[in-house]
C-alpha positions in Angstrom: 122.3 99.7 124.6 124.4 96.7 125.5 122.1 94.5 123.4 122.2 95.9 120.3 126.1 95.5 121.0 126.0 92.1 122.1 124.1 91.6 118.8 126.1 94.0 116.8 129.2 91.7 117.9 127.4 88.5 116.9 127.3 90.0 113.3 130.6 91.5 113.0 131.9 87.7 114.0 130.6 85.9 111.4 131.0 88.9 108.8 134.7 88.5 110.3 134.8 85.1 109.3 133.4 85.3 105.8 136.2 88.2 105.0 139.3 86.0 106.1 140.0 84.1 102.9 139.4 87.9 101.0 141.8 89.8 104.2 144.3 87.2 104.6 147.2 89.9 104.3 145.5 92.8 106.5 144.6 89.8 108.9 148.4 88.7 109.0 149.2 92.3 109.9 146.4 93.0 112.1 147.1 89.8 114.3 145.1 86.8 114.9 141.5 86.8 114.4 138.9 85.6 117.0 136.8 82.5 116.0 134.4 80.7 118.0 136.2 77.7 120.5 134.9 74.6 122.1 136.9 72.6 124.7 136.2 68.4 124.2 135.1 67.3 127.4 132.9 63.7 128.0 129.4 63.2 128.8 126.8 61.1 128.3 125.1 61.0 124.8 122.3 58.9 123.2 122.4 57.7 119.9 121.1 55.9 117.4 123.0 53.4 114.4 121.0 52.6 111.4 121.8 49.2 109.7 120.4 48.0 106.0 118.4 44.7 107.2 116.3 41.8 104.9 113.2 40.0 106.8 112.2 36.6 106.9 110.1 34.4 108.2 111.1 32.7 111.9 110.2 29.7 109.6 110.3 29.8 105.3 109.9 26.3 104.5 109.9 24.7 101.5 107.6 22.5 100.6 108.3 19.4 98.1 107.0 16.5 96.9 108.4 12.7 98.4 107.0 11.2 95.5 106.6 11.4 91.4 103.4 12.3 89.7 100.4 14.4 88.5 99.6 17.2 90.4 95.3 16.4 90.5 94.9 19.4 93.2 95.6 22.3 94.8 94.2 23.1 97.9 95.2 26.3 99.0 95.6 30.0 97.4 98.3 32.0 97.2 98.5 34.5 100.4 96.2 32.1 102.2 97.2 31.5 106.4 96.8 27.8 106.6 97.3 25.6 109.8 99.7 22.7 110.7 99.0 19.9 108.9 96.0 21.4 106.6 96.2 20.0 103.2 98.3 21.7 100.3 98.0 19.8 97.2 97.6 16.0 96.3 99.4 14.2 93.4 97.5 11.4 91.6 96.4 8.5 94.2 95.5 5.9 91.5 98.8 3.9 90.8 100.0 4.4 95.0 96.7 2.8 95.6 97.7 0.1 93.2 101.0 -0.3 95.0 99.2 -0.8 97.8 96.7 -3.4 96.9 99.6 -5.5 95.6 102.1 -5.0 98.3 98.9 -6.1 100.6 98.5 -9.2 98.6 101.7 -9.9 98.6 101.8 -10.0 102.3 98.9 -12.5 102.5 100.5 -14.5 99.7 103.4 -14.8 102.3 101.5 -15.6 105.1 100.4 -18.9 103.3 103.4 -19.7 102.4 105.1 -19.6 105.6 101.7 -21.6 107.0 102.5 -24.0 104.6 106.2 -24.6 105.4 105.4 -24.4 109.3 103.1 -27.5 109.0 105.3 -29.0 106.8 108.6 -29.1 109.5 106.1 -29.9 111.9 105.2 -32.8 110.3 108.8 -34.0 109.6 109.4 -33.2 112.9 107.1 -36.4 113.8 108.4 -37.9 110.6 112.0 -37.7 112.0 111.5 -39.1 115.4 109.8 -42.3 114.0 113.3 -42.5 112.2 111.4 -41.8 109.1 112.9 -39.3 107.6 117.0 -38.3 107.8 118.1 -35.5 109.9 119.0 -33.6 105.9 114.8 -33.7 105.2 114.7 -32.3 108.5 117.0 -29.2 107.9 115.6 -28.8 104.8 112.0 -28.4 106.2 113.4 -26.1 108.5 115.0 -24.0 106.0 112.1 -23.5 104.1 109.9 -22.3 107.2 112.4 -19.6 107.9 113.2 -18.4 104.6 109.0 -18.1 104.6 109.1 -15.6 107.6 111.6 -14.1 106.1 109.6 -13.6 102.7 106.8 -12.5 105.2 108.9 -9.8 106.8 110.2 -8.3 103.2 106.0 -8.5 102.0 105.0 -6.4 104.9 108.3 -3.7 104.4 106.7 -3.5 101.2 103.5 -2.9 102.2 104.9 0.2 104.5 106.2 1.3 102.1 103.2 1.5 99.6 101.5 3.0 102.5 103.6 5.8 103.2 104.2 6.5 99.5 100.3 6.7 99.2 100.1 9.1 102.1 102.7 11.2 100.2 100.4 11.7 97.2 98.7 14.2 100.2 101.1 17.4 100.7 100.4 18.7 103.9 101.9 22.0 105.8 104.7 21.1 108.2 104.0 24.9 110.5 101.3 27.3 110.2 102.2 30.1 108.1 101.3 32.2 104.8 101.4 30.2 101.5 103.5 32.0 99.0 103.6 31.2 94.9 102.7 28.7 93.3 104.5 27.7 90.1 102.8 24.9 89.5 99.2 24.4 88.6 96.9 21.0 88.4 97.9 18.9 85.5 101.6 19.5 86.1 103.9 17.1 86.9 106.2 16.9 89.9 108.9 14.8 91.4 111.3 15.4 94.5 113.9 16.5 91.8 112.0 19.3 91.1 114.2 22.7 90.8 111.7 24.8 92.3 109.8 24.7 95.5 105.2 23.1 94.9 105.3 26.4 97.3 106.9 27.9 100.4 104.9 28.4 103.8 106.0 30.9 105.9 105.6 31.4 109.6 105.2 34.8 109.9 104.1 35.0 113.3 107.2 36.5 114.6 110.2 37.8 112.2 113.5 37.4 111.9 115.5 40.5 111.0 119.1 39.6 109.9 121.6 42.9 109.2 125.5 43.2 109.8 127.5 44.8 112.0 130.9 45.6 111.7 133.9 43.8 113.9 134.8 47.1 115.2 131.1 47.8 116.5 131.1 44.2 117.7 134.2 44.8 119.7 132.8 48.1 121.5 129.8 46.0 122.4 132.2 43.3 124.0 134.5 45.6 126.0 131.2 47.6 127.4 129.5 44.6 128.3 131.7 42.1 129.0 130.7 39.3 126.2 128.7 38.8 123.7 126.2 37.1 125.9 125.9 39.8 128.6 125.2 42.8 125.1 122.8 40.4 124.0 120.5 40.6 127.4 120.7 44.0 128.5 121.1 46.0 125.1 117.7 47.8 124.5 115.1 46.9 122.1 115.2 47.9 118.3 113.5 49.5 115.9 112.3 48.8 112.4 111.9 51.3 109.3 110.2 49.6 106.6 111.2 49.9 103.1 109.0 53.2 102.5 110.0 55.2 105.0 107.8 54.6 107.6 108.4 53.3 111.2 107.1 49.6 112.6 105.0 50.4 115.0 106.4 47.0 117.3 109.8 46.8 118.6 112.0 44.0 118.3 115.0 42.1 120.3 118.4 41.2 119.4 118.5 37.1 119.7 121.9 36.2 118.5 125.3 37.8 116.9 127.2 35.5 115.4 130.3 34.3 116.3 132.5 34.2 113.2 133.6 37.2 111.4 133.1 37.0 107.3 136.2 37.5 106.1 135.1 39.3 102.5 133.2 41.6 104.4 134.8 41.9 108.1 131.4 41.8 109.9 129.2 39.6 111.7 125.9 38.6 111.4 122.8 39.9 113.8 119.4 38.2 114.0 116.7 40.5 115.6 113.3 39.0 116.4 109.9 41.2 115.7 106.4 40.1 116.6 103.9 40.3 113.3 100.4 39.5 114.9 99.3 41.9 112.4 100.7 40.2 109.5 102.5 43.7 108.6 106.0 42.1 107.9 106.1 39.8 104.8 109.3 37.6 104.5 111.5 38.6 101.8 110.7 42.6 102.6 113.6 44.3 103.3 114.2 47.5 105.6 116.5 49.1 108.4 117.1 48.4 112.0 117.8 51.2 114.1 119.7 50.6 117.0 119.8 53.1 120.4 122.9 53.2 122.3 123.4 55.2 124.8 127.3 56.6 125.3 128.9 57.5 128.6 131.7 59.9 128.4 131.5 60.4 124.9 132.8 62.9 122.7 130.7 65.1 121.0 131.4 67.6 118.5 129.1 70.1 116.7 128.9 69.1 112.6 129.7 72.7 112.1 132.9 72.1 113.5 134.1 69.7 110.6 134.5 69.7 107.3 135.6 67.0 104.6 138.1 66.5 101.9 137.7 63.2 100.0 135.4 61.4 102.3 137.6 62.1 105.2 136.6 64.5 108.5 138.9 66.7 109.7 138.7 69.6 112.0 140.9 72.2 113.6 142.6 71.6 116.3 144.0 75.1 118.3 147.4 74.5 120.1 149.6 77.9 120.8 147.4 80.0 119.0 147.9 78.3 115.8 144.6 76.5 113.8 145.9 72.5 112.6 143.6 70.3 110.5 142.9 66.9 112.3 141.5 64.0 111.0 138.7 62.4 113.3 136.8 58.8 112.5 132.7 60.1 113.6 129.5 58.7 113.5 126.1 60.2 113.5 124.8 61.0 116.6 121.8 63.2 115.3 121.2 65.9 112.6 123.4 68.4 114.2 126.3 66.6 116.3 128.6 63.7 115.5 130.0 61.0 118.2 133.6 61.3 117.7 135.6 57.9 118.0 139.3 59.3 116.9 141.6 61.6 116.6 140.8 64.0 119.2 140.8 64.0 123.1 139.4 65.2 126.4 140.5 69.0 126.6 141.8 69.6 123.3 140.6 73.1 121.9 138.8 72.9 118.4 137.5 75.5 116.3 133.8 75.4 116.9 132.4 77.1 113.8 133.7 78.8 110.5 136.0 75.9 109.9 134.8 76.0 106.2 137.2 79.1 105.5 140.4 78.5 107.7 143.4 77.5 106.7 146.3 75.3 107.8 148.4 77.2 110.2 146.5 80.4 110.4 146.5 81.8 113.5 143.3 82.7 115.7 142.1 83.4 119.1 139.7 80.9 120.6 136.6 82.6 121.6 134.2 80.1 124.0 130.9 81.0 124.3 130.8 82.3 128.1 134.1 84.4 127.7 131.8 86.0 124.6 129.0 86.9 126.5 130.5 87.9 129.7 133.1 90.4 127.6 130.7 91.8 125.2 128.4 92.7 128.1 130.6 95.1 129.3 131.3 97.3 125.9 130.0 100.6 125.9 130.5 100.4 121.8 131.0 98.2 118.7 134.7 98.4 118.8 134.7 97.8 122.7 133.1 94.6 122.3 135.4 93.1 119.4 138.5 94.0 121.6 137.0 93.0 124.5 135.8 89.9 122.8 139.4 89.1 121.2 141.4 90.4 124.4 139.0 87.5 126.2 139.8 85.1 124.2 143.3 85.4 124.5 142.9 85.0 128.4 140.8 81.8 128.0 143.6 80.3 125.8 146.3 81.5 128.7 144.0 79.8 131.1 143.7 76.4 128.9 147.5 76.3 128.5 
């Protein structure tokens, strides 16, 4: 018998609650009506913050050419994994190879001439301590042996440089990685000018996840932790949700927040690192990183407690019997419950459901969920239980006062 009341009371409150807006008069004159009551009190939660994220490689480097010319090969396809320092693409060798042969034979050309000029002052040398010659025919001879070794140096800087422009006409990768696309084709020609990358070579191997986070985040982080420093080592790993839906199956680490705060946007950069053995994670993808945080002494509020009016949460707050809308600032904590940040505090009395048809004002009688049980137990009818439910109610509220 006292379970079909329990559950006969059950329905009559939320009946009750779905006749208010149409009863308001009868209500006014029958007194306040009961409506169920929590009490904010901390405790631990954990949550988890979902952040819109782009990936790149821990390495996208573009690759250009040093030098002008023909493009006579490419060596590697798009999508292809190459190594460090395999070959890319080569640019027409013949006129760098021409280059070279000159700049070589200018360097021998040199070398004669500064033999020549060295036996030359050496012979004046002889010359000028017979008293053959005057000390001017001596300088002279000098002169020209330096100005030889001189013209030697500047042969053999040429000849470098012939060298290394030839060895430029052979693109190599700087990093292993993944070859991305390739604009241009054999035939094409190419200079360092170039507006757009021969290709781009990614090191995919692990992956850096950049996302923002806002200053206000960033400053709960600081005072929790102590710095930015001590959030970065012992905040817990993170997970990735790719673009379709689906969860990576690796987790990944925050490696550095940024410092400076954007001033267009008011947050702060975040670069989380992800291994990609599997080659899963392409640069350039984009996706969201979920955060886990776990809360002590948080507040934590049923949804069905809230409602919203133009984007902004409120709920209602019961102080001497009377219901008052309060604005709180909430985040998801999971489908059902929101982490409250403002607007309410520990041992205020809110409205726990039906919030959706109160009104400013209106008066009620906080029913919590133990005084519910332990009063309705006791009817012997229907009408017993609401009473007993209502008169309970108002004791609780005597009690919280």
């Amino acid at each position: 018998m006292k379970m079909r009341i329990v559950l006969c009371v059950s329905g009559l409150l939320l009946a009750g609650c779905l006749m208010t807006a149409c009863k308001r008069s009868n209500n006014a004159a029958q007194g306040p009506k009961a409506y169920a009551a929590l009490v904010i009190e901390g405790r631990e939660a954990v949550g988890t913050t979902s952040y819109s994220a782009s990936i790149r490689g821990r390495q996208d480097i573009d690759i250009y050419p040093q030098i002008s010319g023909t493009l006579t090969k490419v060596a590697v396809q798009e999508g292809e994994r190459v190594k460090e320092d395999q070959l890319l693409f080569v640019i027409d060798q013949v006129p760098y190879q021409a280059a070279l042969r000159t700049a070589q034979a200018n360097v021998k050309a040199a070398k004669v001439a500064l033999n020549t000029a060295k036996i030359t002052y050496d012979s004046k040398k002889k010359l000028r301590a017979k008293n053959v010659i005057s000390d001017f025919d001596l300088q002279t001879s000098e002169n020209n042996k330096l100005s030889a070794e001189a013209a030697l140096d500047q042969m053999k800087a040429m000849e470098i440089t012939a060298q290394q422009n030839l060895s430029y006409t052979e693109i190599r990768s700087s990093s292993p990685g993944v070859v991305g696309t390739l604009p241009y084709r054999k035939g094409a020609l190419v200079s360092p000018n170039m507006p757009q990358p021969l290709t781009t070579v990614s090191d995919n191997t692990q992956m850096y996840v950049y996302f923002s986070m806002s200053e206000n985040k960033l400053l709960s982080l600081t005072r929790e932790y102590g710095s930015i420093d001590a959030a970065i080592a012992d905040m817990e790993d993170v997970s990735l949700q790719l673009n379709d839906g689906s969860m990576y199956a690796e987790k990944g680490r925050i490696e550095s927040i940024s410092g400076v705060i954007n001033r267009n946007t008011g947050t702060v950069s975040v670069r989380a690192v992800f291994p990609n053995s599997k080659g899963i994670l392409l640069s350039g993808a984009s996706g969201n990183v979920i955060m886990t945080e776990r809360l002590r002494d948080a507040i934590v509020i049923p949804k069905a407690a809230t409602f919203e009016l133009q984007d902004r949460v409120f709920v209602y707050k019961i102080a001497d019997g009377i219901a008052t809308a309060q604005e709180v600032d909430v985040r998801n904590l999971d489908a059902r419950h929101y982490v409250v940040d403002k607007g309410v505090a520990f041992g205020d009395v809110l409205v726990a459901e039906g919030v959706g048809l109160l009104r400013e004002g209106t008066a009620v009688t906080p029913v919590f969920p133990e005084t519910a049980a332990e009063a309705a137990g006791t009817a012997e009818t229907v009408t017993e239980a609401m009473e007993a439910v209502e008169a309970a109610g108002q004791t609780k509220t005597a009690q919280t006062k």
